[in-house]
C-alpha positions as CSV (number, residue, x, y, z in Angstrom):
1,X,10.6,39.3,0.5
2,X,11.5,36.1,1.6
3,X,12.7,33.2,-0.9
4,X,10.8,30.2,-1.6
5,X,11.6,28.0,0.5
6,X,9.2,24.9,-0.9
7,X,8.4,24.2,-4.6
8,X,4.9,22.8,-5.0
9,X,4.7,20.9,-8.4
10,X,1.2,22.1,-10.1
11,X,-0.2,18.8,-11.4
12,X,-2.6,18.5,-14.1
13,X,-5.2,17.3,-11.4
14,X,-5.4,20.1,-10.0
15,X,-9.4,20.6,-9.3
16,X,-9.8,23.6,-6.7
17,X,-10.5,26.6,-8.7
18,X,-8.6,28.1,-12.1
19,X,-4.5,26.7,-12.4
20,X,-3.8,30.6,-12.0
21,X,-5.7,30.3,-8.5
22,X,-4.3,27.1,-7.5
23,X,-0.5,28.4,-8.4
24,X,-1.1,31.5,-6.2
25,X,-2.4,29.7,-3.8
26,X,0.4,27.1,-4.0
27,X,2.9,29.4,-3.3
28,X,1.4,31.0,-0.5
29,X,1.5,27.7,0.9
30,X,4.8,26.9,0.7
31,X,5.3,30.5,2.4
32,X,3.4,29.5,5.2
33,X,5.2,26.7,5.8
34,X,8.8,27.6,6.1
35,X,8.6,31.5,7.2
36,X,11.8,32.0,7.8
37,X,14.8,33.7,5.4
38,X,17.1,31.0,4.0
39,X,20.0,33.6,5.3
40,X,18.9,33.4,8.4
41,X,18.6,29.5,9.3
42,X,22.2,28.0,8.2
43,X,22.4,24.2,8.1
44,X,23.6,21.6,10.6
45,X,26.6,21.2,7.8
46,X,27.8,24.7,8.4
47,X,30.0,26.8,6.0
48,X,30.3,24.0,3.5
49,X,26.7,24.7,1.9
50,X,27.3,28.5,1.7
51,X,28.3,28.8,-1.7
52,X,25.4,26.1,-3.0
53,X,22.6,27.7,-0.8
54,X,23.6,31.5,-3.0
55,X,23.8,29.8,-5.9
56,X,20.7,28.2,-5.5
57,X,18.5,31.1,-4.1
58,X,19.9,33.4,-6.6
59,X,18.6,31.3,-9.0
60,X,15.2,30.8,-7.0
61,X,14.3,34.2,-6.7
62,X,14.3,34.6,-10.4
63,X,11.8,31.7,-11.2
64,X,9.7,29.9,-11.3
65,X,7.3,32.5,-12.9
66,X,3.8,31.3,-13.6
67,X,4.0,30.4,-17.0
68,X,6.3,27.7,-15.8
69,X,3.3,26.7,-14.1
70,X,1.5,26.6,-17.1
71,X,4.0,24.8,-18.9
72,X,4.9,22.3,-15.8
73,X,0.9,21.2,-15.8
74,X,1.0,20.3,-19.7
75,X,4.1,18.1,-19.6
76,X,3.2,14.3,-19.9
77,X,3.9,12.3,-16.7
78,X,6.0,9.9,-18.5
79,X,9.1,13.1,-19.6
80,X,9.4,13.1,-16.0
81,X,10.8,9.8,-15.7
82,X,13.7,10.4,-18.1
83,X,17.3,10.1,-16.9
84,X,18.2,12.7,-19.0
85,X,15.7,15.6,-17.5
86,X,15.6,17.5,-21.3
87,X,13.4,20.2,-19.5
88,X,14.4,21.1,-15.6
89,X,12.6,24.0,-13.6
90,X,14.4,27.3,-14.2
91,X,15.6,26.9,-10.7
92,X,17.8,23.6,-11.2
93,X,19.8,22.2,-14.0
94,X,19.9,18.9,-15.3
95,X,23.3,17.7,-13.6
96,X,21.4,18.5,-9.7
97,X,18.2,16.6,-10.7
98,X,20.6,13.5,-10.9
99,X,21.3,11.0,-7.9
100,X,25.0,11.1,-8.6
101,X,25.8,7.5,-7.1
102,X,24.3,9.1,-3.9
103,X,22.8,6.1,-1.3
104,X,19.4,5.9,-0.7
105,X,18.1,4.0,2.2
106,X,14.3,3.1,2.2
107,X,12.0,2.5,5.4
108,X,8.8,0.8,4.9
109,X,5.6,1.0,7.6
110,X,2.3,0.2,7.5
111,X,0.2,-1.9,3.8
112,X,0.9,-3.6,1.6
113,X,0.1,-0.2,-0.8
114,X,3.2,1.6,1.3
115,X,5.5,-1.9,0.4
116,X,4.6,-1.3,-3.8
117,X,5.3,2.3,-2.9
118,X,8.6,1.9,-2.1
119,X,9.2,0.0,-5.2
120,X,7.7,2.6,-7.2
121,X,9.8,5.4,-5.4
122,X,12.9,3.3,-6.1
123,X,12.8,2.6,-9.0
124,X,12.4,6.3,-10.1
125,X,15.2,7.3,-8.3
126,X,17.5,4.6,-9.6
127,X,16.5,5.7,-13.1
128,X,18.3,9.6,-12.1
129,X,21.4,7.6,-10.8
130,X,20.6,6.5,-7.1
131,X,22.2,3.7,-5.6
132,X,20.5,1.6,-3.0
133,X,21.5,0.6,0.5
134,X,20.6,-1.6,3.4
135,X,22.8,0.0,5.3
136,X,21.5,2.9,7.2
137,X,25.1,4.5,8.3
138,X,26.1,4.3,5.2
139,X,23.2,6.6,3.4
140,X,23.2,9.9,1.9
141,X,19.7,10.3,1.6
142,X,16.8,8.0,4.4
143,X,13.2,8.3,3.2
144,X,10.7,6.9,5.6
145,X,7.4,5.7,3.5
146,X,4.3,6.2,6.2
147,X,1.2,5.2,7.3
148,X,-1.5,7.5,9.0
149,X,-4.5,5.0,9.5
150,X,-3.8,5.3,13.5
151,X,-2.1,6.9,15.9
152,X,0.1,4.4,17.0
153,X,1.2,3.9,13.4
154,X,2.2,7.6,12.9
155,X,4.0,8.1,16.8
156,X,6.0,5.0,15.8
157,X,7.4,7.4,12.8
158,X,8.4,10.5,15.5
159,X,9.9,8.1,17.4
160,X,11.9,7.0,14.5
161,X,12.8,10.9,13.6
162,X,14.2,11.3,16.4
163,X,17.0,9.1,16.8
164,X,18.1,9.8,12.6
165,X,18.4,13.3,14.3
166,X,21.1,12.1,16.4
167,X,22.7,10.2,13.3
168,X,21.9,13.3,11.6
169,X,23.8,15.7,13.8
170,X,27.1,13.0,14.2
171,X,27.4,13.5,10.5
172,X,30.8,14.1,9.5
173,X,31.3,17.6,7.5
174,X,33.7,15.7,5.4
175,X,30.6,13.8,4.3
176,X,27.8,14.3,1.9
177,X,25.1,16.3,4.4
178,X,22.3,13.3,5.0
179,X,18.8,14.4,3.8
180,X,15.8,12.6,5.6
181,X,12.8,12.3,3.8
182,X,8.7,11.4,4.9
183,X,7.1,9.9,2.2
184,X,3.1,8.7,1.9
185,X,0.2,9.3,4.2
186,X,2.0,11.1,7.0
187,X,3.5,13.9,4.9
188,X,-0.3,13.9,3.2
189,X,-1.6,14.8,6.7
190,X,0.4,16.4,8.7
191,X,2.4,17.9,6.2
192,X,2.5,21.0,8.1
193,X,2.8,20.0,11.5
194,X,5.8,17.6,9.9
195,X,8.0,21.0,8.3
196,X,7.2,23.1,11.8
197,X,8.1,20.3,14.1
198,X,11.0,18.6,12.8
199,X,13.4,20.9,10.9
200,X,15.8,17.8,10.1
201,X,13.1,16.5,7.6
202,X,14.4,18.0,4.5
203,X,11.8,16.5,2.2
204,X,7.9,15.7,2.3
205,X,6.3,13.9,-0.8
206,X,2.9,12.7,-0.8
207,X,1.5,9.3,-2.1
208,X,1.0,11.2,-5.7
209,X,4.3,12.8,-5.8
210,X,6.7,10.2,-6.1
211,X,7.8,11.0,-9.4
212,X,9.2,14.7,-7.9
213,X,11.3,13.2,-6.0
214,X,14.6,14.0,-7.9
215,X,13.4,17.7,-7.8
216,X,12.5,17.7,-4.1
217,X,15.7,15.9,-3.5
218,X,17.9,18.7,-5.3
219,X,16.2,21.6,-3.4
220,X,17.2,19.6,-0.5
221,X,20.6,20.0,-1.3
222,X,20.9,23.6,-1.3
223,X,19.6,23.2,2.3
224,X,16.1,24.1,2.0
225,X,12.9,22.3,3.1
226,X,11.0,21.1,0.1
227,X,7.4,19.4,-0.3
228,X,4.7,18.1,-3.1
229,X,1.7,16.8,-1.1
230,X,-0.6,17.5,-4.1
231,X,-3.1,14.3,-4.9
232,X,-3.7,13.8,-8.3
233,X,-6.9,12.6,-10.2
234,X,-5.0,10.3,-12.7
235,X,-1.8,9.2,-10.9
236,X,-1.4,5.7,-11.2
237,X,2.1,5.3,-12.0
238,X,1.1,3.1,-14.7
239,X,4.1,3.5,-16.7
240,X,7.0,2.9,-13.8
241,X,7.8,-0.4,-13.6
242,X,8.4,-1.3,-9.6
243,X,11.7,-2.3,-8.8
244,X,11.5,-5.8,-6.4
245,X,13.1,-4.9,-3.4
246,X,14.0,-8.7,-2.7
247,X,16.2,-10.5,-4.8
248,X,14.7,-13.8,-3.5
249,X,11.5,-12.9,-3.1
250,X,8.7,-15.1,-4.4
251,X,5.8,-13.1,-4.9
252,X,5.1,-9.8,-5.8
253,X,2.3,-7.1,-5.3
254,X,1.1,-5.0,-8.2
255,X,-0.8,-2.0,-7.6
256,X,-3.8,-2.0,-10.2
257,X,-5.7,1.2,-8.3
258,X,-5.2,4.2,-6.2
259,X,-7.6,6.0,-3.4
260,X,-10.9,5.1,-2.2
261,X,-14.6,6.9,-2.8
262,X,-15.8,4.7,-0.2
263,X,-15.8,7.7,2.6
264,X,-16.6,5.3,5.8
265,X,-16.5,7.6,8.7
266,X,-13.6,6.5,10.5
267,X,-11.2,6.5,7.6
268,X,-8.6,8.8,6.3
269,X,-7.6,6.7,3.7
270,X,-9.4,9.1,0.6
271,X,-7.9,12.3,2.6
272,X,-4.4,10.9,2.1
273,X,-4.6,9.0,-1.0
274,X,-7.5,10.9,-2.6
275,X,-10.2,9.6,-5.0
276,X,-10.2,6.1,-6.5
277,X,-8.4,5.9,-10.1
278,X,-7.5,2.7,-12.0
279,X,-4.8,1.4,-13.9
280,X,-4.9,0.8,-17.3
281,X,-5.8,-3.1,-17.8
282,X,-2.6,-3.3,-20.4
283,X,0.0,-1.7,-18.0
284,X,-1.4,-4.3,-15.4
285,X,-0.6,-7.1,-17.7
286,X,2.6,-5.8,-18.8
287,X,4.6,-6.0,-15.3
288,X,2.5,-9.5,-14.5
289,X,4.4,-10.7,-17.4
290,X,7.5,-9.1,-16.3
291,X,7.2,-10.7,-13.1
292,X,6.0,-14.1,-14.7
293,X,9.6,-14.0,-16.5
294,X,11.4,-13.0,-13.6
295,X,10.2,-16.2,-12.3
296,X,7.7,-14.7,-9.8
297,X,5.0,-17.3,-8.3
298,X,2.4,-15.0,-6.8
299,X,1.3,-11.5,-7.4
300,X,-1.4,-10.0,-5.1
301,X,-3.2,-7.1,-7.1
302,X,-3.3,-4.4,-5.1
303,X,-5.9,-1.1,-4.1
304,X,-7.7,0.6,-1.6
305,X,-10.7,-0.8,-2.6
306,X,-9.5,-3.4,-5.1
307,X,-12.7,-4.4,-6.8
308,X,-14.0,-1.4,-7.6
309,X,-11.4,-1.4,-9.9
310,X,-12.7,0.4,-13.3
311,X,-10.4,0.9,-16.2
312,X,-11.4,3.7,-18.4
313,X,-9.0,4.0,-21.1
314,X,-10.7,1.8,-23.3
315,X,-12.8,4.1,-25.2
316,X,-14.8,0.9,-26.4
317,X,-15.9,-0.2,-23.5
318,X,-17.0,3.4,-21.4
319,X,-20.6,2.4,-22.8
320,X,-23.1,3.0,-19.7
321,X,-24.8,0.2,-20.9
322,X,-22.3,-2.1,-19.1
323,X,-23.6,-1.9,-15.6
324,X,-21.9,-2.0,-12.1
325,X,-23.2,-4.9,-10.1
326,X,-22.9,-4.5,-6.5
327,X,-23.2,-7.8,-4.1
328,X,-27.1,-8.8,-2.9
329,X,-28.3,-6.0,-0.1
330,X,-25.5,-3.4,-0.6
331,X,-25.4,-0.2,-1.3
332,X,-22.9,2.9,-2.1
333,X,-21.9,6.1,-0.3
334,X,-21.4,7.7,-3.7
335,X,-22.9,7.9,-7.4
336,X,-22.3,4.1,-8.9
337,X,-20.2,5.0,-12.6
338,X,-21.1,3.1,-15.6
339,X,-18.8,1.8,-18.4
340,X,-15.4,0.6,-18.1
341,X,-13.5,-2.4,-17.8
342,X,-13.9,-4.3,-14.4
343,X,-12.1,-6.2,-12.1
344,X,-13.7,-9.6,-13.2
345,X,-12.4,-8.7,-16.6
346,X,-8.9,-7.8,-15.3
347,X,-8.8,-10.7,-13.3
348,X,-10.2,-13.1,-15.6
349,X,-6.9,-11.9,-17.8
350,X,-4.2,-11.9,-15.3
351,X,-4.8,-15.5,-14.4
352,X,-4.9,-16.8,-18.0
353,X,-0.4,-15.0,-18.2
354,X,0.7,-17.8,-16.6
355,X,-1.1,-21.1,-15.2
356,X,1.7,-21.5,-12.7
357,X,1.6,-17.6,-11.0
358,X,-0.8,-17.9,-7.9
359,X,-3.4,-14.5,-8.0
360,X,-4.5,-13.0,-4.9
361,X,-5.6,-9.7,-4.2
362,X,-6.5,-7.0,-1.4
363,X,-8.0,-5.1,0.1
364,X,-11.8,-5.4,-1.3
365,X,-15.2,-3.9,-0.1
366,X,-17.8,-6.5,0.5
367,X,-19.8,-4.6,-1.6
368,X,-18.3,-5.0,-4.9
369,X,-18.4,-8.9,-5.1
370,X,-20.8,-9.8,-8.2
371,X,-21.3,-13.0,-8.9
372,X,-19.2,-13.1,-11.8
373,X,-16.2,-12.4,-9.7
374,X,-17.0,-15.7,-7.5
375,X,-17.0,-17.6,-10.1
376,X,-14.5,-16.6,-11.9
377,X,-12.5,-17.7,-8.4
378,X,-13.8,-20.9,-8.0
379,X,-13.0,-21.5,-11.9
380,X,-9.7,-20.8,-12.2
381,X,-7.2,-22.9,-10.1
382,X,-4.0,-20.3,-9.9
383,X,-6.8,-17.6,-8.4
384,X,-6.4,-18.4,-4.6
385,X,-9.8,-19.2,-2.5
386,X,-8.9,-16.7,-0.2
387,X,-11.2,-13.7,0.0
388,X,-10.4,-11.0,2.4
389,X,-14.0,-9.4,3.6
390,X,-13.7,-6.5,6.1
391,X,-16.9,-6.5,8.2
392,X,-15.3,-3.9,10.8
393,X,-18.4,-4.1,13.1
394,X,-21.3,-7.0,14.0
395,X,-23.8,-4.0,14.9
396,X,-26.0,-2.9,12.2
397,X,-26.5,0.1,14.1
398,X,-22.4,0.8,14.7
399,X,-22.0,-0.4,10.7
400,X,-24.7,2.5,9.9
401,X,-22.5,5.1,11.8
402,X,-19.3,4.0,10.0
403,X,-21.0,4.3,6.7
404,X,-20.3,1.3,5.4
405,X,-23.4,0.6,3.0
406,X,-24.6,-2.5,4.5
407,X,-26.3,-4.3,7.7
408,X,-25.2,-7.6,9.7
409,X,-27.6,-9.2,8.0
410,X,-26.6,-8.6,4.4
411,X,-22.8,-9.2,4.9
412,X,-24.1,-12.7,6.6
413,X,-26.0,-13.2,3.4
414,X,-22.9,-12.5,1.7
415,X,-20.4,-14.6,3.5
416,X,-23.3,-17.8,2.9
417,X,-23.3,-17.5,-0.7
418,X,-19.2,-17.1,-1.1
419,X,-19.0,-20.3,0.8
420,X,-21.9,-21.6,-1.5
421,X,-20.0,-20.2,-4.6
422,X,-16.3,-21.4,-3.7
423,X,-16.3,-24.4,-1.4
424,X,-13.3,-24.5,1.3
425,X,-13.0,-20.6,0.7
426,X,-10.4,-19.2,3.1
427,X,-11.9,-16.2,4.9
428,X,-10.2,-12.9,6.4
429,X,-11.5,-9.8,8.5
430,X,-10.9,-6.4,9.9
431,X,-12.5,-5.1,12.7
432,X,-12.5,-2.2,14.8
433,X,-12.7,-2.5,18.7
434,X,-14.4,1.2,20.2
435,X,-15.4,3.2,17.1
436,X,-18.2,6.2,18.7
437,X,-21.0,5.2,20.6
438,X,-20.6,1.6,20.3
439,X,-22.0,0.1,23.6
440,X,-21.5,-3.6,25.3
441,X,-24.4,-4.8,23.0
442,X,-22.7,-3.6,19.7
443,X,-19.4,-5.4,21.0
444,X,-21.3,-8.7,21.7
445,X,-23.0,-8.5,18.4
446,X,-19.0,-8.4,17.0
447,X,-18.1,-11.1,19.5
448,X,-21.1,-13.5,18.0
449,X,-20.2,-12.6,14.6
450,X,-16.4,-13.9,15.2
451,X,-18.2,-16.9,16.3
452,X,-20.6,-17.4,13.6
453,X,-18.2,-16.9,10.7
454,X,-14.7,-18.6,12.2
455,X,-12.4,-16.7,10.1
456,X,-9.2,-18.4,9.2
457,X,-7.5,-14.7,10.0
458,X,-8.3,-11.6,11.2
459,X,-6.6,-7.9,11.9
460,X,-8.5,-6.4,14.7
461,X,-7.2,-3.0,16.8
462,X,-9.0,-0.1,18.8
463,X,-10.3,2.7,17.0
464,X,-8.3,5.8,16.9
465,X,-9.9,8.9,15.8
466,X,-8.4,10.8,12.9
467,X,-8.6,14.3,11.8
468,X,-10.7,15.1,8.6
469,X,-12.6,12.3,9.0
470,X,-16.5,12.3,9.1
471,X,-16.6,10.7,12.4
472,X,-14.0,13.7,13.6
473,X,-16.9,16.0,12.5
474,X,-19.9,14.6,13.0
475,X,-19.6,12.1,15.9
476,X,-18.1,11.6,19.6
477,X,-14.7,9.5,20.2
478,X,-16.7,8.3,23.7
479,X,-15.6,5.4,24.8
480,X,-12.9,5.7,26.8
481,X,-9.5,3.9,25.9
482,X,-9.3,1.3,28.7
483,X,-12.6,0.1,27.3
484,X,-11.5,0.0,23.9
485,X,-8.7,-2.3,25.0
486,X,-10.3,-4.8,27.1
487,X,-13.1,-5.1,24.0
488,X,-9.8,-5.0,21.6
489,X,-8.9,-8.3,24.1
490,X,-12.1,-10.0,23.7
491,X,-12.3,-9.8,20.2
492,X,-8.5,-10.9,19.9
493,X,-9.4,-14.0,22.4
494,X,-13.0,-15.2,20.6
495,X,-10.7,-14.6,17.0
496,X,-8.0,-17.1,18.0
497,X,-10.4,-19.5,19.3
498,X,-12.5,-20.0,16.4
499,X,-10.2,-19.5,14.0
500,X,-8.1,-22.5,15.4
501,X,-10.8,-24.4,15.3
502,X,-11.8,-23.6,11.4
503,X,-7.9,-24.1,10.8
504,X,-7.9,-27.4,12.5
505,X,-10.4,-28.8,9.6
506,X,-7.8,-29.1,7.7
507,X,-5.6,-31.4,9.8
508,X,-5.2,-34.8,7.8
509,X,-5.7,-32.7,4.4
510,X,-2.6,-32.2,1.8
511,X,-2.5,-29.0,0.8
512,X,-0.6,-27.2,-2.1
513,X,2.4,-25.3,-0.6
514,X,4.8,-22.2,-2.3
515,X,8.0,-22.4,-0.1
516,X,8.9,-19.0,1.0
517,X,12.3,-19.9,2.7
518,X,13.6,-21.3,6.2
519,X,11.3,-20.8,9.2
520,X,12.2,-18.4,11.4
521,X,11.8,-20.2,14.1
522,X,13.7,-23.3,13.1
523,X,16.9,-23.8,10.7
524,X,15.1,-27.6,10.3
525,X,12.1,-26.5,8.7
526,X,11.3,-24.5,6.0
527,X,8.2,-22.0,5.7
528,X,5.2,-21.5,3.1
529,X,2.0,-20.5,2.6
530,X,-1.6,-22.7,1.0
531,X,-3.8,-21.4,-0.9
532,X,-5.6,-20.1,1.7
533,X,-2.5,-17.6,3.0
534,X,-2.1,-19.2,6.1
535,X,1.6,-20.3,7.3
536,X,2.3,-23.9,6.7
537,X,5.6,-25.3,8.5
538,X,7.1,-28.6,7.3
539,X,10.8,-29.8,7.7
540,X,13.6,-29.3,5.6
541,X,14.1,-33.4,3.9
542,X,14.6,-34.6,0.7
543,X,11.0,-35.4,-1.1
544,X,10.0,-37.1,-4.4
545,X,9.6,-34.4,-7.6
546,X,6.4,-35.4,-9.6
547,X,7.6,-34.1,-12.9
548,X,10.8,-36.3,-12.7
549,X,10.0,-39.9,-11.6
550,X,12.7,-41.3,-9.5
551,X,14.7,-37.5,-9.1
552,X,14.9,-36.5,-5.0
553,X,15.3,-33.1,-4.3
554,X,15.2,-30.6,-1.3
555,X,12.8,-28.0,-1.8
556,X,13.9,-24.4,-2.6
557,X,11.9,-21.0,-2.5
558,X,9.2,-20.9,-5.3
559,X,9.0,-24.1,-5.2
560,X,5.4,-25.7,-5.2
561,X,5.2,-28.6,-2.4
562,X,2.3,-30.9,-1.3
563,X,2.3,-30.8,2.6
564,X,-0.1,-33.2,4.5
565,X,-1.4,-31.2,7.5
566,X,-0.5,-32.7,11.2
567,X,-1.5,-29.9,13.3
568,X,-3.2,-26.6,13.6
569,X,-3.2,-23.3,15.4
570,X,-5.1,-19.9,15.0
571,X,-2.4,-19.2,13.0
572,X,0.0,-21.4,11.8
573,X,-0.2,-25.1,10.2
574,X,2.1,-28.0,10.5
575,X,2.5,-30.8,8.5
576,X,5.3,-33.2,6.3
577,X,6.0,-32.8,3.2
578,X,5.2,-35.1,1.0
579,X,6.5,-34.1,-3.2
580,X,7.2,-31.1,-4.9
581,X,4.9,-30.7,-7.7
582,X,3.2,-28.4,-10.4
583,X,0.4,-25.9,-9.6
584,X,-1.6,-27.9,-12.4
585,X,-0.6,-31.3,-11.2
586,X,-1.4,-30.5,-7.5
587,X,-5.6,-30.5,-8.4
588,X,-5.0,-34.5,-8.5
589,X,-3.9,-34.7,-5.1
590,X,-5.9,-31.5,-3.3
């Protein structure tokens, strides 16, 4: 019999069938997806792994046995994230579980969910004694974290594969053997396709399985292909505090939910991330006070579908008598769930830590915007008036396709009454150029709703078809590709046109700035965003500070500056500077 050449980790969320189905299963799996004897397949190191490959699939063919399955599925998440491993699988010891100094060099692509990824990955592998790198020649293990939303996003990762496989194949057999790693919504997917196509990945670890990395890692030493692509129910990595990646960094985003129930039809999004689970409120507020000490200014609360966040842990409040308002004329794909705390709540909280931390958050459902979450915005002056509102379609009829629980007419409604609610609201959208069966008319129903809204910003691209999906199941991917494009143009063009014009209201305005650093386009001028998370450009001079009469100063990142507004583009503002100032001083002047 061939040994096992991948180790699935059962998790308690297991939910297809009995645990004693789901382990067989399991390790059928991993069977099917590397075939081949571990005598037979000898790594690109050569000889020098001979002796750690035995020693390793000696001790793999006498475990794990299923009532280490048992026992794995019962062990609270939080043991895992111990430096000292008190209970390794039968198949490892506590001294390979451990980084030993080893360099790890991390690739991000793709959200903003994939950038607080990386952080959380990190910062369990520096707890079992990983050092971190920026430099890629110099790293013993290069984990890639993914994105699978389109095509284009996942061929950019083969491309990348292959040229580590040529730094892969110059390494030096004096040197520790390089390990390359996929981590996130590409290993979720094509998780197979990944282990049959590219032998030089040594490790695949879905969104949910960050915290196996030290294990997948050590199989991965022996010379064997490991994997965990399990999702999980109840992973939220609540207890693992992210790691900041940039020393100088400003802001910060904090994931406060994982997956999406939403099921629109063109979206893999709940196929690689799975169903929507929350973060306990506490843990949230924790790290925002971390961050607020670390001298953080911004912190954009992160989640699939961010306010549907529902925090259950509070026994207290899992009444069904507090009700789940959804915003005027929309509906759900799913059962609505009662009880809990909400996002008002959890917002309401995380802007009271620290009057001078600016709150944003992404990505939302037009759906889930109550009322008591607009005014909770236009309230509270450190919550930004940004509100990021994915319409994907102007076409009632293509909106109905996509599932996406609501008309034109209702997310007009919608947009009137946040404008209503929170006066000179900055507005964002995405949109989706092509999706099945759209025809000119549905396009020119999107063009004219660019043109009645004028967003400030927009992310717009051609629809690519993903496996899984309902729309892969149920509907045609008909419109061919070169129309998809010039429609994708079209869109782009109408975008940048009205949103330079909405942008260019606020010429002659002063606007509250947080300086990010230098533009990148000019060593004279420094960079920030407003309120309204557009770019604001302003040059590099000395400038009065408020909150010391008579002191001149330069301004520095994470400072707060008041910028008056000279010019305007689609997207990017210009202006001079006029004082640095206070987040609660700045309401005099803005």
């Amino acid at each position: 019999m061939h040994h096992l050449q991948c180790i699935f980790q059962v998790q308690r969320s297991l939910r297809c069938g009995s645990l004693a189905s789901g382990s067989w299963l399991l390790l059928r799996t991993c069977r099917t997806h590397s075939s081949f004897p571990s005598t037979a397949r000898p790594s690109p190191e050569g000889q020098q792994e001979d002796g750690a490959r035995k020693d390793f699939s000696s001790r793999l063919a006498t475990g794990p046995t299923f009532e280490h399955f048992l026992r794995s599925a019962s062990v609270p998440q939080e043991k895992l994230l111990s430096p000292e491993v008190e209970d390794p699988p039968p198949y490892l010891t506590v001294d390979e579980l451990l980084g030993r100094q080893r360099k790890v060099y991390l690739e991000t692509y793709g959200c903003q969910m994939n950038v607080n990824d990386t952080e959380i990955a990190w910062s369990i592998l520096q707890k079992n004694g990983y050092l971190r790198t920026n430099n890629l020649q110099e790293a013993d293990v290069i984990l890639l974290i993914t994105c699978s939303i389109r095509e284009k996003a996942e061929q950019t990762i083969w491309n990348r594969l292959h040229q580590l496989k040529v730094l892969k194949t110059k390494r030096l057999r004096s040197q520790v053997p390089l390990r390359i790693g996929i981590l996130g919504c590409m290993a979720e997917r094509l998780k197979e396709e990944i282990l049959k196509k590219e032998k030089m990945v040594d490790i695949l670890a879905g969104p949910d399985a960050y915290r196996d990395l030290p294990r997948l890692l050590a199989i991965a030493e022996s010379g064997q292909q490991a994997a965990n692509v399990l999702l999980s129910l109840d992973e939220t990595y609540a207890d693992v505090m992210p790691v900041q990646t940039s020393p100088s960094a400003t802001s910060a985003f904090v994931s406060i939910m994982r997956g999406c129930d939403n099921m629109c039809s063109y979206c893999i999004v709940p196929f690689t991330r799975g169903r929507e689970r929350s973060r306990p409120v506490a843990s949230i507020l924790e790290e925002v006070r971390k961050l607020s000490e670390q001298g953080l200014k911004e912190v954009t609360l992160l989640g699939q579908n961010v306010n549907s966040f529902r925090d259950n842990s509070e026994v207290q409040f899992n009444s069904a008598a507090v009700s789940t308002n959804l915003s005027r004329g929309f509906s759900a794909n799913y059962k609505i769930k009662q009880g809990g705390l909400r996002f008002a709540h959890l917002l309401d909280q995380v802007s009271r830590i620290d009057p001078e931390m600016r709150i944003r958050f992404t990505s939302p459902h037009p759906k889930d915007f109550p009322d008591e979450v607009l005014q909770l915005i236009h309230e509270r002056d450190n919550i930004c008036k940004q509100i990021h509102l994915p319409a994907q379609s102007g076409s009632s009829r293509v909106l109905d396709a996509m599932r996406r629980g609501y008309s034109r007419e209702a997310y007009v409604e919608l947009i009137h009454h946040i404008r209503e609610s929170i006066p000179g609201v900055s507005l964002s959208s995405d949109f989706i150029a092509g999706f099945c069966g759209e025809t000119e008319e549905d396009h020119l129903q999107t063009v004219s709703l660019l043109q009645e809204v004028q967003y400030n910003m927009g992310f717009l691209f051609a629809y690519s078809m993903r496996q899984k999906t309902r729309a892969y199941h149920r509907l045609k991917d008909d419109v061919p590709e070169e129309v998809k494009l010039r429609r994708l143009e079209e869109l782009i063009t109408v975008f940048r046109e009205e949103a330079t014009k909405a942008n260019k209201t606020s010429v002659g305005c002063t606007q509250l700035v947080l300086v990010e650093g230098l533009s990148k386009r000019s060593a004279t001028d420094l960079s920030g965003r407003n309120d309204g998370n557009l770019k604001v450009i302003f040059p590099d001079v000395e400038m009065e500070d408020v909150t010391n009469s008579g002191l001149r100063v330069r301004a520095q990142p994470g400072d707060y500056v008041l910028v008056k507004i000279t010019s305007a583009s689609s997207q990017t503002l210009k202006g001079h500077v006029l004082c640095r100032t206070t987040l609660k001083d700045s309401s005099t002047y803005c």
